[in-house]
N, C-alpha and C positions, 0 to 999 in steps of 0.2 A: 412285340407280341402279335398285334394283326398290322400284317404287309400290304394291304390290299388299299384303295381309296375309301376316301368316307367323306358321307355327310354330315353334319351337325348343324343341328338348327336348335337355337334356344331362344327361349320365349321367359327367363328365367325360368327355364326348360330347355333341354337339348334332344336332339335327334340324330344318332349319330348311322348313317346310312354309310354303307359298306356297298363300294361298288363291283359290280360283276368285273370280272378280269377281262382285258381285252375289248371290253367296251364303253364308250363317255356317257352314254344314257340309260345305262341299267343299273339298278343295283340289286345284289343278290340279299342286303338285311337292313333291319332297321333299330338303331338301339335310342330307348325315348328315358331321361331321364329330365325330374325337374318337380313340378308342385302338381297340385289334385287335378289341374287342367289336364293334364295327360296320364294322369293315372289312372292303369286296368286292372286296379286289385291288390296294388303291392302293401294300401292300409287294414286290409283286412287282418294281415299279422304283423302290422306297427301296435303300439302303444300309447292311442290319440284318441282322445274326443272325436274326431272327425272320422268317418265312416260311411260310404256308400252301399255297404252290405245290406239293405234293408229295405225293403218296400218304402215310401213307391221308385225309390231308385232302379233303374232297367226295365219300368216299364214298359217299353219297346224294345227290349232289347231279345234275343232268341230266349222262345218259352217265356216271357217275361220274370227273367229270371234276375233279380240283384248280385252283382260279382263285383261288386266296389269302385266300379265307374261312377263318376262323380254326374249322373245325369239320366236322361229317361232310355238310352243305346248306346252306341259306338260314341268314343269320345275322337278328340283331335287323333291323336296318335295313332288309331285304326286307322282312318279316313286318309291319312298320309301314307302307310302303308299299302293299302287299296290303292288309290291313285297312284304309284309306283309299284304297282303290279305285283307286288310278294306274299301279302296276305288279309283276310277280311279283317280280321281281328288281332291284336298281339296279345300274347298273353304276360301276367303281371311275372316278373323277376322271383318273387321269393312265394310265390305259388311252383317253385320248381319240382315238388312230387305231381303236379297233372303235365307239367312241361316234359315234350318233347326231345329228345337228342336234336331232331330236324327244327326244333323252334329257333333253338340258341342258333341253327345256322341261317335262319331266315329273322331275327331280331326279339329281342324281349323289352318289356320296358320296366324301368328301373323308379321311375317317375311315383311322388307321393306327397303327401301331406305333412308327413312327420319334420320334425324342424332340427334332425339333422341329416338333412340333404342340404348336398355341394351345391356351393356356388347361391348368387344371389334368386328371388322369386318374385311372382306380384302382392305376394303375405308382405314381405318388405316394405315395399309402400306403405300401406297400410298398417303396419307396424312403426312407420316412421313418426307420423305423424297426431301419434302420442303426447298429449303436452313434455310428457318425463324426455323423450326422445330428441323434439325442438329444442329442447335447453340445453342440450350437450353437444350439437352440430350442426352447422348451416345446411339447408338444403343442399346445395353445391357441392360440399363435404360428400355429403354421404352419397348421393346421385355417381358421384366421381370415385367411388370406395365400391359400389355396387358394377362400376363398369373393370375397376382392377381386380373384381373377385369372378366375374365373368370372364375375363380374357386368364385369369389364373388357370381355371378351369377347362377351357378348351387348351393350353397349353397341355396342362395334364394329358388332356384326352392326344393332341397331337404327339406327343412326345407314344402315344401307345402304337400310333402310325396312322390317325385317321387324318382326312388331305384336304376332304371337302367338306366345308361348313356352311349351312344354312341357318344364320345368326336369327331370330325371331325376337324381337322390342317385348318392353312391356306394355300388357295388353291396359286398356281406360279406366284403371281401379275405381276409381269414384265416381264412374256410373252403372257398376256394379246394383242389382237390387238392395242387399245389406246397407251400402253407404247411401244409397239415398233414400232410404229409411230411417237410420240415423241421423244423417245428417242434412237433409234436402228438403224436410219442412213441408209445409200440405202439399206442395205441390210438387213433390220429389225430386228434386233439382240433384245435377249430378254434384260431387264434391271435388271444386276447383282446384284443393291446392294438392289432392292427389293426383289428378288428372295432370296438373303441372309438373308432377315430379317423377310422374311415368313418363310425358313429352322429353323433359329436359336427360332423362336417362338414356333415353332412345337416341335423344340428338346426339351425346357422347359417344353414345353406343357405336352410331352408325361414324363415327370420324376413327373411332378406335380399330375398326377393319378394315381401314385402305392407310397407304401412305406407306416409306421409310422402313417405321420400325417394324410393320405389320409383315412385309418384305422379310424383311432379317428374321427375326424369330419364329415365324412360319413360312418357312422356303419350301414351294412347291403344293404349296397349299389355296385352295381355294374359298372365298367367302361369298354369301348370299346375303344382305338384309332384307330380313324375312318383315311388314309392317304388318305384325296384328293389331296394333292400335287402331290405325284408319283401316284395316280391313269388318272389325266388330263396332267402330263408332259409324259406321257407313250403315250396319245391319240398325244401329240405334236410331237414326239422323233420319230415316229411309225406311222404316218395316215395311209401311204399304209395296213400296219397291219390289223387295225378297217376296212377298207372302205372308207378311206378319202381323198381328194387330196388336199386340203390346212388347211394349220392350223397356219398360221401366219396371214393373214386376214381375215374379216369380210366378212358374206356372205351380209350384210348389215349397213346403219347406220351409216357410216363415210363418210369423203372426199373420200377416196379412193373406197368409194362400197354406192355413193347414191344412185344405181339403183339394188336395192335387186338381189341376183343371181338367176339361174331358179331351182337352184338344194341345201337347205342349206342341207342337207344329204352329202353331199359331201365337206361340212364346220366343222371345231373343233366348231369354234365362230359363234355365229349367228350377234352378232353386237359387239360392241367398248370392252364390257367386260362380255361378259355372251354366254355360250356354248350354241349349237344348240341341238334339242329335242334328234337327235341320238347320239349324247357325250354322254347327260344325261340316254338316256338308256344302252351306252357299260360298264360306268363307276359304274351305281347303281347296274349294277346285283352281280358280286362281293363283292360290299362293305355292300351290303345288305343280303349276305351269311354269311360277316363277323359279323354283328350286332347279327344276329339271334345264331350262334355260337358259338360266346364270351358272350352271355347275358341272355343262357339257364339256 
């Protein structure tokens, strides 16, 4: 179906970049599927609890308008876009009555919340470690089930003709706001054994796209690891660094911050589990040097 080069990048999220013909550094689209982290709207007509349609979500975003980005403007998915030059914004998949002819040829994104989207996410973690869930599979199990359902995935997506993949880890789940609210105690400590089981995912992850087999079953294909994990625990480890002054809570959107802050630029998080617009710009320009790079 599409003959051209692609990128992909997944973060239990993918990005499948479709490269301009005839050249190694351009790509003429961008296709983002995966979890709320990247999603521009396509929960607005799921059928989920979870919901970005609504004040104060898009805050900053054009008009201060809510379109079911998971945060105060432009989520990841635009900002990768933008740094490879094709568009400010994507727009969401099954908003296809405002979508364009010319969108689908410069990329849409597929990306959402709902629980059934392909392939594994950072919900997973998080969902793993469930007491019900620990007594049915070791960590190792399922860490190693979460990297065969990833590489499932991008096969799919390769076998459609896309060539270049920009693999993206799972991002620090349990120093997310949410989990260390629940589980981090006065002093909001991150939660270990998630953050352990996002590490141990990423380390599979990243063994699972070199080598042998990786050769054989995608011939002529290319990979990225993409590390969001040390790229947003660097934003945590460091705010002063970026511009930041808090990065253990939300600048909104929990018990502890129902009254949005005046300043989320000065937030890691913008609400329970998703970074505020300027995370997503300190953290893309980087990793967006590194895609273009590794997949020349």
């Amino acid at each position: 179906m599409f003959r051209e080069n692609i990128l992909v990048l997944t973060l239990f999220s993918i990005y499948w970049l479709s490269s301009a013909a005839g050249q190694n550094k351009s790509f003429s689209a961008v296709f983002a599927f995966g979890d709320s982290i990247l999603d521009t709207g396509n929960n607005n007509r799921l059928l989920t609890v979870f919901k970005g349609n609504y004040w104060p979500y898009g805050w900053n975003y054009d008009f201060k308008i809510p379109t079911g980005r998971f945060g105060n403007g432009r989520v990841f998915t635009d900002m990768v876009a933008q740094g490879l030059g094709l568009k400010r914004v994507v727009p969401a998949y099954r908003r296809m009555r405002r979508i364009k002819r010319n969108d689908l040829k410069t990329g849409v994104c597929f990306a959402s919340e709902s629980l059934i989207d392909r392939g594994p996410r950072n919900n997973d973690i998080a969902y793993f470690v469930t007491p019900a869930r620990l007594r049915l599979q070791s960590k190792d199990t399922y860490t190693s089930n979460m990297v065969f359902w990833t590489k499932t995935f991008l096969q799919d997506l390769y076998d459609l003709g896309a060539r270049k993949f920009a693999v993206m880890g799972a991002i620090p789940v349990g120093c997310l706001p949410f989990h260390r609210f629940i589980f981090g105690g006065v002093f909001a400590w991150c939660n270990f054994m998630m953050n352990k089981i996002s590490e141990d995912f990423n380390t599979k992850l990243r063994k699972a796209l070199i080598g042998y087999e990786v050769e054989e079953c995608f011939k002529g294909a290319k990979f990225v690891y993409v590390d969001m994990y040390g790229s947003i625990m660097n934003l945590i480890n460091h705010p002063k660094v970026f511009g930041f002054t808090e990065a253990k809570r939300s600048c909104c959107c929990m018990v502890t911050s129902i009254i949005p802050c005046r300043n989320p630029d000065e937030y890691v998080f913008y609400d329970f589990a998703h970074p505020t617009m300027k995370a997503y710009e300190v953290i893309s320009k980087p990793l967006i040097y590194q895609m273009r790079k590794g997949l020349a």
